[in-house]
TIFI-383461 format. One record per residue (C-alpha): residue in three letters; x, y, z. Coordinates in steps of 0.02 Angstrom, whole numbers, plus 50000, padded with zeros to 5 digits. Each point is the difference from the previous one (the first is absolute). Layout:
BEGIN
(rec ala (X Y Z))
...
***
This chain:
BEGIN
(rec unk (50000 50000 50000))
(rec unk (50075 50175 49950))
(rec unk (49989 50093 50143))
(rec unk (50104 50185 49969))
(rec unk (50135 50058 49846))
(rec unk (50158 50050 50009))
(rec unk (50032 50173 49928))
(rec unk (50188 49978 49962))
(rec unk (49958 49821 49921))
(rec unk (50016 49814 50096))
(rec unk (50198 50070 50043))
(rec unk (50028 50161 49966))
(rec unk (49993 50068 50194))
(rec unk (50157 49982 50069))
(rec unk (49925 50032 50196))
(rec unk (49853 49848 49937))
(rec unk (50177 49893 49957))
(rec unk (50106 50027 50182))
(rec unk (49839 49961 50093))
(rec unk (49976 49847 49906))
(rec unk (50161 49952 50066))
(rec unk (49957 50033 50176))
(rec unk (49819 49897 49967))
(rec unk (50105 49846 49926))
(rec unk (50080 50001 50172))
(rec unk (49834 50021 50117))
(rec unk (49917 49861 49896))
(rec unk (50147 49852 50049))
(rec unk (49952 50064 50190))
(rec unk (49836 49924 49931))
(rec unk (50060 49833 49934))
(rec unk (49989 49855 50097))
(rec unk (50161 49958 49886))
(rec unk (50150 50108 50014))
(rec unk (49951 50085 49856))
(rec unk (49860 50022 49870))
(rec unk (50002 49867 49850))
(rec unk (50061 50105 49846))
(rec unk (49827 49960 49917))
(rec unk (49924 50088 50151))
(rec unk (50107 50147 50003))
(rec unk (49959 50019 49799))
(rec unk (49822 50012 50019))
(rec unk (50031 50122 50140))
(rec unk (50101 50115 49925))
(rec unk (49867 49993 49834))
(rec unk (49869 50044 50141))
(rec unk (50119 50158 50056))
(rec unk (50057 50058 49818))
(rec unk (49830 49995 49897))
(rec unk (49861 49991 50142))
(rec unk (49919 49835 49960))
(rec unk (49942 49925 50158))
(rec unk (49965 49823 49984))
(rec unk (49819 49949 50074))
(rec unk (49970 49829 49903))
(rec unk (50020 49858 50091))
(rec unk (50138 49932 49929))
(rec unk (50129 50172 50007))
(rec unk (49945 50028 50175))
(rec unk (50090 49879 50080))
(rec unk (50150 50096 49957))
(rec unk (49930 50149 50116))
(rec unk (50017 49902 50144))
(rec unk (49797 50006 49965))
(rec unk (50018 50182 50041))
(rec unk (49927 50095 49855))
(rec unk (49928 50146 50092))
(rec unk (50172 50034 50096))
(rec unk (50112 50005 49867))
(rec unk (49888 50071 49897))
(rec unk (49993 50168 50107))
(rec unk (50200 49959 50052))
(rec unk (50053 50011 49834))
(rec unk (49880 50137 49919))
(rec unk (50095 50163 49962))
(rec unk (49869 50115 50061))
(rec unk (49927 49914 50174))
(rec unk (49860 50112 50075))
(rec unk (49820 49985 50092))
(rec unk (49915 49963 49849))
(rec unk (50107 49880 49929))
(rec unk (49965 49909 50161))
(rec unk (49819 50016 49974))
(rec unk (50012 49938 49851))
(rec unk (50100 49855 50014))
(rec unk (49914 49944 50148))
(rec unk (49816 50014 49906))
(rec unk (50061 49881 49845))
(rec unk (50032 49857 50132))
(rec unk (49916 49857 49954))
(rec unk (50002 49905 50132))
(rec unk (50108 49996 50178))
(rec unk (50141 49903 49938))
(rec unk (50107 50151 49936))
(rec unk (49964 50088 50167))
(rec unk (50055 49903 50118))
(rec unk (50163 49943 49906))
(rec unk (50045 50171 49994))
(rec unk (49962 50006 50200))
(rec unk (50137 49869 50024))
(rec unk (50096 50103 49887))
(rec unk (49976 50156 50103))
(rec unk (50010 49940 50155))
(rec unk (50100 49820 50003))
(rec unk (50163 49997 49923))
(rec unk (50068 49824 49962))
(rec unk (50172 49995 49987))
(rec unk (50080 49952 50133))
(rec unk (50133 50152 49975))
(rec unk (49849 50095 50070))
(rec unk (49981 50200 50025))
(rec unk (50193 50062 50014))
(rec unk (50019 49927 49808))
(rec unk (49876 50137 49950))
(rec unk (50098 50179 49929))
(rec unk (49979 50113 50122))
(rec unk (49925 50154 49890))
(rec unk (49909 49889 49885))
(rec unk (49908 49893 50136))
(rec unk (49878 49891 49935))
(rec unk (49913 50075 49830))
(rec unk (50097 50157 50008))
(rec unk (49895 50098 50104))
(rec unk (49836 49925 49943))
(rec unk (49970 49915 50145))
(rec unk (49862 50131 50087))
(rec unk (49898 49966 49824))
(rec unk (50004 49824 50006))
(rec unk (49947 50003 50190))
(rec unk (49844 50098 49904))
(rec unk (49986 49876 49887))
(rec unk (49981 49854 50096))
(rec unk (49914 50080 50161))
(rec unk (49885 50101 49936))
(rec unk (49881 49998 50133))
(rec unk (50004 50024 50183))
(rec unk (49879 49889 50071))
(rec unk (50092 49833 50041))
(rec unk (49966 49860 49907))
(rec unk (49868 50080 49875))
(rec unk (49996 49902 49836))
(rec unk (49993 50021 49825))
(rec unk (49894 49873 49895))
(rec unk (50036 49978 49796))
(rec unk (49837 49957 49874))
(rec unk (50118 49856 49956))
(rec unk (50099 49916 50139))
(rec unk (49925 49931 50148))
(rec unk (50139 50064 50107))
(rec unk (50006 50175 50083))
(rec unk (50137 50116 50048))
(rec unk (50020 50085 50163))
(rec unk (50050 50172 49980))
(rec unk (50043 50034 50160))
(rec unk (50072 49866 50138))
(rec unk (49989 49983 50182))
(rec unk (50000 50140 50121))
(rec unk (50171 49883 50059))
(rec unk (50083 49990 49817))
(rec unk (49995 50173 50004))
(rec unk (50085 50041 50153))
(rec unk (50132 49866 49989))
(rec unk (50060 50081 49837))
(rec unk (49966 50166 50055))
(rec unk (50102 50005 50154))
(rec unk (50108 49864 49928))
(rec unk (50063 50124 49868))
(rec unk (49989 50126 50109))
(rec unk (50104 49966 50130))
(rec unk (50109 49924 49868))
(rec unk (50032 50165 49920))
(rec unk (50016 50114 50172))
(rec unk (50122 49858 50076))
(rec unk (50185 50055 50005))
(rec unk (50030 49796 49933))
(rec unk (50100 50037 49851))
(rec unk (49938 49832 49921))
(rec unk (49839 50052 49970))
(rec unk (49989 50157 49956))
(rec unk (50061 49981 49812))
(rec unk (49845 49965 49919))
(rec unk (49917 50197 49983))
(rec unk (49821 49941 49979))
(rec unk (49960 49853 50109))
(rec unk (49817 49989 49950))
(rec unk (49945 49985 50166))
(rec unk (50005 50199 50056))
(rec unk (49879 50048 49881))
(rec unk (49861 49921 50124))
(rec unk (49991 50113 50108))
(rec unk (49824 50058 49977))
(rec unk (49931 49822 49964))
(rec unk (50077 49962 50178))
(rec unk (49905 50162 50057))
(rec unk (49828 49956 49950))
(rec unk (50022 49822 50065))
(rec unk (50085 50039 50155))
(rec unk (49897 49923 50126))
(rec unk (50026 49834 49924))
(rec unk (50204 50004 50001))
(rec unk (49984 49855 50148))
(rec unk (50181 49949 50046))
(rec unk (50087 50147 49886))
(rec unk (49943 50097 50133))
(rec unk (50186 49978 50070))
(rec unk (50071 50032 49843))
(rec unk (49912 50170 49979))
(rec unk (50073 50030 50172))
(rec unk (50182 49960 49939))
(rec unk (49992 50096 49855))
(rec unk (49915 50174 50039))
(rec unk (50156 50061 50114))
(rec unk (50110 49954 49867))
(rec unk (49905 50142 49899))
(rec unk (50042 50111 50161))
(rec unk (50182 49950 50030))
(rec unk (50064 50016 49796))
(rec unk (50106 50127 50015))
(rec unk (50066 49962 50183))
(rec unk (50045 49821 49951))
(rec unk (50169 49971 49922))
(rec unk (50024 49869 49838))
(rec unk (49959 50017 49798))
(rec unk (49847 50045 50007))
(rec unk (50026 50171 50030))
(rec unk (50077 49999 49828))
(rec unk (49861 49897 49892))
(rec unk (49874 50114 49926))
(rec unk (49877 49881 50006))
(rec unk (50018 49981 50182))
(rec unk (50010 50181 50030))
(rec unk (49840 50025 49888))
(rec unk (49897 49863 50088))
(rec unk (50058 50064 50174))
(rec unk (49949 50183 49939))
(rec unk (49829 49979 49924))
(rec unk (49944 49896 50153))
(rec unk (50054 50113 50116))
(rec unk (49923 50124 49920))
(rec unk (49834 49914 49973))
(rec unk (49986 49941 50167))
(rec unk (50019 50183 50086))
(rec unk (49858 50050 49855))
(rec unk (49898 49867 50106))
(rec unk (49971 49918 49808))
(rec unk (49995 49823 50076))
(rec unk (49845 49894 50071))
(rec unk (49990 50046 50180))
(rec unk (50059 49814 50060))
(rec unk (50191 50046 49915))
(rec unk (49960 50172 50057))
(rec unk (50011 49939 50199))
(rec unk (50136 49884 49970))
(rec unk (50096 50166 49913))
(rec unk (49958 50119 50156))
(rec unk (50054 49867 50113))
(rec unk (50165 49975 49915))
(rec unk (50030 50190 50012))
(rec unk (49968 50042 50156))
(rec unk (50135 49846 50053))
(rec unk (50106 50094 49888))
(rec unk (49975 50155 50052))
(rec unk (50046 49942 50184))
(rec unk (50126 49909 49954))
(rec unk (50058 50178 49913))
(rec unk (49979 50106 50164))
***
């Protein structure tokens, strides 16, 4: 399926040609194998120079199933609507929740440090695809197709949520060197599906706990994340969301709690 054109033809970019280079890497970390079968890393780089996604069900396969993700990871022009769009044509769930494990579960057993630090995952379309396959913020509504007796669930527990929110979170904010390489750990840009479904966070209740000072502390803390820009952005817009009070009013006491132990601690 044609999904965008290249203006300066299939090769003709010479920015479209280095990042190709830095996908050929991300998609080994995806391999079960130490690398991608040349075959596979053909079709790929077709998808990336001319903009035909496979969505047959033979070509597919080659996506890691994954259709939707690659299809907004590899589009030169990734917005809203494209995610709109892409997520409307589904067919059924399949694509969807391949490109969930693609999002969110990363095979290879070289795991996150493997990632390029400035790239990250899809080279910064990460927050999209979060769009794109949460869409909704009621946990565990579903999406029905005419033709598929399977559903989706665009949005999952109140629990998923939190464990990925805080996960990345407190990932990010951590002075741990080792984890602070990938820029756009998927996982922080839940922060107001966590909100709406705060009162069912159960156990991650500790974890909120945990990772709310760390938003305090940034600067005071010594280590590399003073020096990450994704870290320092993350630790910046929270802070400053949480003194605009833009959070559910469950976060909202765990924040006021945190800062007045802060504050004391301070004195």
């Amino acid at each position: 399926m044609k999904v965008f054109e290249l203006d300066d033809g299939p090769e003709g970019n010479e920015a479209r040609k280095e990042e190709w280079r830095k996908i050929k890497r991300i998609l080994d970390l995806y391999s079960w194998k130490d690398q991608l079968s040349k075959k596979t890393q053909r079709l790929h780089k077709e998808c990336f120079f001319t903009g035909n996604i496979p969505y047959d069900p033979v070509r597919k396969r080659a996506l890691f199933y994954a259709a939707p993700f690659f299809e907004l990871w590899y589009h030169p022009e990734p917005s809203e609507a494209l995610v709109k769009a892409i997520f409307a044509k589904q067919t059924g769930p399949e694509g969807l929740r391949a490109s969930m494990d693609m999002l969110f579960n990363i095979p290879s057993q070289e795991g996150w440090d493997k990632f390029d630090p400035v790239y990250g995952i899809m080279g910064g379309r990460e927050e999209l695809a979060v769009k794109l396959l949460i869409p909704s913020y009621t946990p565990m509504e579903e999406r029905s197709f005419p033709n598929s007796s399977y559903s989706y669930s665009m949005c999952p527990s109140a629990e998923w949520l939190a464990a990925k929110c805080f996960g990345a979170t407190y990932d990010l904010l951590s002075e741990n060197d080792s984890w602070r390489v990938i820029r756009n750990l998927p996982g922080q840009f839940l922060w107001d599906h966590v909100s709406i479904n705060a009162s069912g966070i159960g156990s991650y209740r500790k974890l909120l706990s945990n990772t709310i000072p760390m938003i305090l502390d940034f600067y005071d803390r010594k280590g590399p994340h003073r020096e990450n820009p994704a870290s320092i952005a993350l630790a910046e817009t929270l802070r400053a969301r949480f003194e605009a009070r833009d959070f559910s009013e469950t976060l909202m006491e765990y924040w006021d709690k945190a800062k007045a132990e802060y504050e004391a601690g301070k004195a």
